[in-house]
N, C-alpha and C positions, 0 to 999 in steps of 0.2 A: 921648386915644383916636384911634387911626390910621382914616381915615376917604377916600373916592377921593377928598373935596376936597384933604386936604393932602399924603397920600403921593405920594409921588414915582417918577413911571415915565419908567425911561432909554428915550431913542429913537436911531434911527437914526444919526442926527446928533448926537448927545452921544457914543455909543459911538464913531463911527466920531472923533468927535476924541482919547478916550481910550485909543485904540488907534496915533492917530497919535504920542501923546506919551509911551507907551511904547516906542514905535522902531519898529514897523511902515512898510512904505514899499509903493510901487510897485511892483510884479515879484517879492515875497515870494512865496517857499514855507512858509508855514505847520502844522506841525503844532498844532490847537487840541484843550487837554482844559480844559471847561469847567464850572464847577459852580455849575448855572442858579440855584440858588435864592440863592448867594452874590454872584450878578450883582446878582438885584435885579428886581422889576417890569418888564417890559419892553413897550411897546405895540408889538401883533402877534405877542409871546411870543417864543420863541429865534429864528424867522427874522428877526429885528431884528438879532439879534447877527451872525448867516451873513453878511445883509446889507449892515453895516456890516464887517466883514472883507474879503467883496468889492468894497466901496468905496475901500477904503485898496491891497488889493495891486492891485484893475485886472483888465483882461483878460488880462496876462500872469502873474500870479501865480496862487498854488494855494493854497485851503484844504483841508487834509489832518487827516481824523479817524481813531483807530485805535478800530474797531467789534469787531471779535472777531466770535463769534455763540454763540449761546442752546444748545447739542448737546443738554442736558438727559440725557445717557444715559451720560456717563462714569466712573460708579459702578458701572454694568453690567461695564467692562471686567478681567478678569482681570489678573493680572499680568505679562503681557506685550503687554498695551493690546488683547487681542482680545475681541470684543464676542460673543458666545453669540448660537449662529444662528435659534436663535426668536423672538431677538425684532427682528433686523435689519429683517424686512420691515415691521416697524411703525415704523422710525426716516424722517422725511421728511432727505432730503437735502442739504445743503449747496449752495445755488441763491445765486450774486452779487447777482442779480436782486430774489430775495424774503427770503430767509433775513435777520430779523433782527439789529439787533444787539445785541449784550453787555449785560444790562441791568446789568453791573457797571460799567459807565463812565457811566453814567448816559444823561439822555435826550438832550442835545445830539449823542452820536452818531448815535441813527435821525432825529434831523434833518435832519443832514448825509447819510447816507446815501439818505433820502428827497427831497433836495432836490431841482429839474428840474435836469437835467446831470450830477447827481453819477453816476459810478463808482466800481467797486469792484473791489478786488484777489482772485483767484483761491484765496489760500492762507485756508482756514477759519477757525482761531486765531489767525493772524497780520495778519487781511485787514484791509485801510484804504481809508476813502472818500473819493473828493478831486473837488472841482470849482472850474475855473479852465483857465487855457493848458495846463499842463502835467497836468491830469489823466491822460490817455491811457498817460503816460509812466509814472508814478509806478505804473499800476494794472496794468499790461499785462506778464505773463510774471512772477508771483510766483512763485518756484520753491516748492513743495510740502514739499518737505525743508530743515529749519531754515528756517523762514521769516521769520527777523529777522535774518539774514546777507547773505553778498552778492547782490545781485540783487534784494532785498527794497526795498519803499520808503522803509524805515528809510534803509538803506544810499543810497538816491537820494537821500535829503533829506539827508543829511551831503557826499553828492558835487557837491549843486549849491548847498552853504553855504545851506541854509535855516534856518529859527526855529523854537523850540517856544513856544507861552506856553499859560502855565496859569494861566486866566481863576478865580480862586478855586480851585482844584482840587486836592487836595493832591499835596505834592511826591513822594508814595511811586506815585503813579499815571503817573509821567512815562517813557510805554510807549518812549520812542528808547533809554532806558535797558538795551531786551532786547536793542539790538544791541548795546549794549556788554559785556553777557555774552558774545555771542557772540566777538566779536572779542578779549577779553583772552585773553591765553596764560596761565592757569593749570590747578594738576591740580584731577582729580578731581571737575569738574562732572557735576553728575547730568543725564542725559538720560532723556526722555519718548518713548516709543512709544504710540502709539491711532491705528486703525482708526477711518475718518472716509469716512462714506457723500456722494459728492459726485455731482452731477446734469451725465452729461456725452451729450450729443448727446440728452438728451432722455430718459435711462435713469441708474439710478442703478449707479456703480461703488464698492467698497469701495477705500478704501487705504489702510495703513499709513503712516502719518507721522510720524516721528522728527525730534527737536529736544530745544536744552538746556530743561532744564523751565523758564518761566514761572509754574508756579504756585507754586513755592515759590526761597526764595533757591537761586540756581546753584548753589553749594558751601556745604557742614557749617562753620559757623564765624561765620556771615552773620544781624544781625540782618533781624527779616522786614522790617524798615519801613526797611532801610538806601538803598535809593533815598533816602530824603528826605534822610537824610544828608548822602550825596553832593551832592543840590543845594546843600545846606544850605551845605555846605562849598564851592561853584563860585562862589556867591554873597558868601560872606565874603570870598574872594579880589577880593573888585570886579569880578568878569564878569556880563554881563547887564544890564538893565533892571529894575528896577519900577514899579508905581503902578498907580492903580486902573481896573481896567474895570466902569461901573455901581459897584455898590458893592462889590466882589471885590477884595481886595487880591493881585495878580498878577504875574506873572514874566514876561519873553522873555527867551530864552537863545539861541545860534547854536547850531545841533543840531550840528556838529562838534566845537565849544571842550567843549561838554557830554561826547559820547562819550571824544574824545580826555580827557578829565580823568576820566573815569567807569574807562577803561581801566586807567588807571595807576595810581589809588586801588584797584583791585583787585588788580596785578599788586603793589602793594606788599604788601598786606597776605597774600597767598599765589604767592609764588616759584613759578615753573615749576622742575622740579625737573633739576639735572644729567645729561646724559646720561651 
């Protein structure tokens, strides 16, 4: 019978060594997606884990969560992503500030995002919380349109060779992956339009935001869970790290080796077509 005598809860200082010996270091840019309950017991609960991240990368490094947020009203939209004007004024806004996150990634993100110092990036669906040195950088001018492209902070954490690891969390969740939709050259990706109520000077404005769709695979041909795939396959190849964080058996991957291989597993599988 498990009992708080004998179970066992990872602390501080256990994680932050099992982080260090999965390849984490000094001045790391980390994207983390983590899934608390595969961690394990943790004393002080997930800000153990924040914690111990910030104790491995330092003040110059960054922990970077992709949050998304909660809209709740995108069923409302028609089929050219426009939202029926009776019922906008009861829609509350898109706020960096308050607006939760994605309960689809579970709770590690509103922790990061709630944490003292974290920010958070500009683009709704796309938006990521990060706190460390380079927060500012990563959060500051997400562009609105395709927001997992250039300018994004997908796109910064491949420009400044950062990390992904996925603390237990499965491989189909591993969100750098939407930059690499973005960036492969192939036909016939489906794109998403939705009108998205964002909070700006203090007044709410509508916008139209267009990007390749996220919710389902980019292109007709695409198992839905084919992300895990692709790590699956990054991995076989001997790139990466693993070993456990807490009890989570977990990955680091260098978030460019990833995109760059994610890119060309899809350019093989669907040819841009001759002009």
């Amino acid at each position: 019978m498990l009992t708080l005598a004998n179970q066992r809860f990872w602390t501080r200082r256990l994680l932050r060594s099992h982080l260090e010996a999965i390849g984490m270091a000094p001045g790391d840019a980390v994207m983390v997606h983590a899934a608390l309950r595969s961690v394990g017991p943790m004393i002080n609960g997930p800000d153990t884990l924040i914690d111990a991240i910030q104790d491995v990368v330092g003040p110059d490094g960054t922990l970077l969560s992709y949050v998304d947020w909660n809209p709740q009203y995108e069923d409302a939209a028609d089929s050219e992503g426009r939202v029926p004007e009776e019922l906008k004024a009861d829609i509350p806004p898109f706020d960096p500030k308050r607006s939760r996150a994605s309960r689809d990634y579970g709770a590690f993100a509103e922790f990061v995002r709630t944490s003292p110092g974290a920010l958070r990036s500009g683009n709704p669906g796309a938006s990521i919380a990060a706190i460390g040195g380079n927060a500012a950088w990563f959060t500051t001018n997400h562009p609105l349109q395709y927001g997992y492209g250039a300018g994004s902070p997908f796109a910064r954490l491949v420009e400044i060779r950062g990390k992904v690891l996925m603390a237990g969390a499965p491989f189909d969740t591993m969100s750098i992956l939407h930059h690499a939709e973005h960036m492969a050259h192939i036909p016939g990706k489906r794109i998403r339009r939705i009108e998205v109520p964002l909070l700006i000077n203090g007044k709410t404005e509508w916008r139209m935001i267009e990007e390749f769709d996220t919710a389902d695979p980019v292109v007709e041909g695409l198992d839905e869970n084919y992300f895990a795939a692709i790590v699956a396959e990054f991995l076989t190849d001997g790139r990466g790290s693993a070993g456990a964080i807490g009890s989570a058996s977990s990955i680091l991957v260098p978030a460019a080796d990833i995109v760059a291989f994610a890119v060309q597993w899809l350019e093989q599988r669907f040819p841009a077509m001759e002009s």
